[in-house]
C-alpha positions in Angstrom: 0.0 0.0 0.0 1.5 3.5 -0.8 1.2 6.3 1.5 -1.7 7.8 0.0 -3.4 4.9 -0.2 -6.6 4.5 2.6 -5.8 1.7 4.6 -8.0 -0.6 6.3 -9.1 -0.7 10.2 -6.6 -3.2 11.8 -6.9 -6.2 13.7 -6.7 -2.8 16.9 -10.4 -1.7 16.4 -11.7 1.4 14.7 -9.2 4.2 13.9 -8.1 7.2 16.7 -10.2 9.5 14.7 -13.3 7.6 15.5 -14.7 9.1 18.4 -14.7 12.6 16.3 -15.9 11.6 12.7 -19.0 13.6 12.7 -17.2 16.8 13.7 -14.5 16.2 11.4 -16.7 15.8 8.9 -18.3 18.6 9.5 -14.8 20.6 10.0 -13.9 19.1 6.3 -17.4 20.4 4.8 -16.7 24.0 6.0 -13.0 23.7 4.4 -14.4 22.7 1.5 -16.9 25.2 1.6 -14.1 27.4 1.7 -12.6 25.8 -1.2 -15.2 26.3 -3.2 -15.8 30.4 -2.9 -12.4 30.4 -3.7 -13.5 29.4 -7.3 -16.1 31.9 -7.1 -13.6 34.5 -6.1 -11.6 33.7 -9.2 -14.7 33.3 -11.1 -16.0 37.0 -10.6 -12.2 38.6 -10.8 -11.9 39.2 -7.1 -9.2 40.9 -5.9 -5.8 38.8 -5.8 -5.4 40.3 -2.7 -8.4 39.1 -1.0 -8.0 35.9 -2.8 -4.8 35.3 -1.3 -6.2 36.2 2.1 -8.8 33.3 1.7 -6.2 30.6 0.5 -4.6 31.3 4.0 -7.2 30.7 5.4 -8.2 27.5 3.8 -4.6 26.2 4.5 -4.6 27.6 8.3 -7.8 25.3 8.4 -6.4 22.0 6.5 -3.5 22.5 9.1 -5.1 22.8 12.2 -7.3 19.4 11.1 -4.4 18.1 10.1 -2.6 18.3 13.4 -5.9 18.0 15.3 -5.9 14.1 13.4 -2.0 13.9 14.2 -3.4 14.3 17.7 -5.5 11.6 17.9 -3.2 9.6 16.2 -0.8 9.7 19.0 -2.9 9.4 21.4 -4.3 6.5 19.9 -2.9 4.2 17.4 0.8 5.1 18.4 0.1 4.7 22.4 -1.6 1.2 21.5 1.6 0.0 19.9 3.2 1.4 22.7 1.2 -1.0 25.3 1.8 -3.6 22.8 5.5 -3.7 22.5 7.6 -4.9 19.6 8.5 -4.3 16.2 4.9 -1.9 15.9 5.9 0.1 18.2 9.0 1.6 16.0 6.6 0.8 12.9 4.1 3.3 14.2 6.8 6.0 15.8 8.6 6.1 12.2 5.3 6.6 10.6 4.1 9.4 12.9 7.7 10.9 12.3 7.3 10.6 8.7 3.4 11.8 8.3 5.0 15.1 10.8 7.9 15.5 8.6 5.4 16.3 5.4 3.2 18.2 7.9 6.7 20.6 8.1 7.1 21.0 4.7 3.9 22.5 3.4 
């Protein structure tokens, strides 16, 4: 499987996201709510200005999720293989390390 690839619950129960699906659902809607008046913006010759304001503000948004679901990540999946011990505990640290690593660089 690559990395962008969804991958399947595990044998560990339902992902560390879980608990909050609705309201990150709801989170991504508004996003892409955002998204899309963006190409309105560009549609009706906006401003680039203004434009630009509301792209930082879309990508402060996709951040904070994204490091609200690194959260929760932590806390779950990568504690689990903690209590578990073993070769999934480094599995799960060096993929935290490298999902926080492209995290840094957008």
């Amino acid at each position: 499987m690559t990395t962008t690839d969804a991958r399947p619950e595990t044998a560990h129960g339902p992902h560390g996201y879980a608990k909050e699906k609705d309201a990150h659902l709801k989170r991504l809607r508004r996003i892409e709510g955002q998204i899309r008046g963006l190409q309105r913006m560009v549609e009706e010759d906006i401003y680039c200005i203004d434009i630009l304001t509301q792209v930082s503000a879309s990508t402060k948004a996709l951040q904070s999720f994204a490091l609200q679901l690194l959260e929760e990540h932590l806390r779950h999946c990568v504690a689990q293989a903690a209590t578990e011990g073993g070769e999934e505990i480094d599995a799960k640290v060096e993929e935290a390390t490298a999902a926080i690593a492209r995290l840094l660089r957008t």
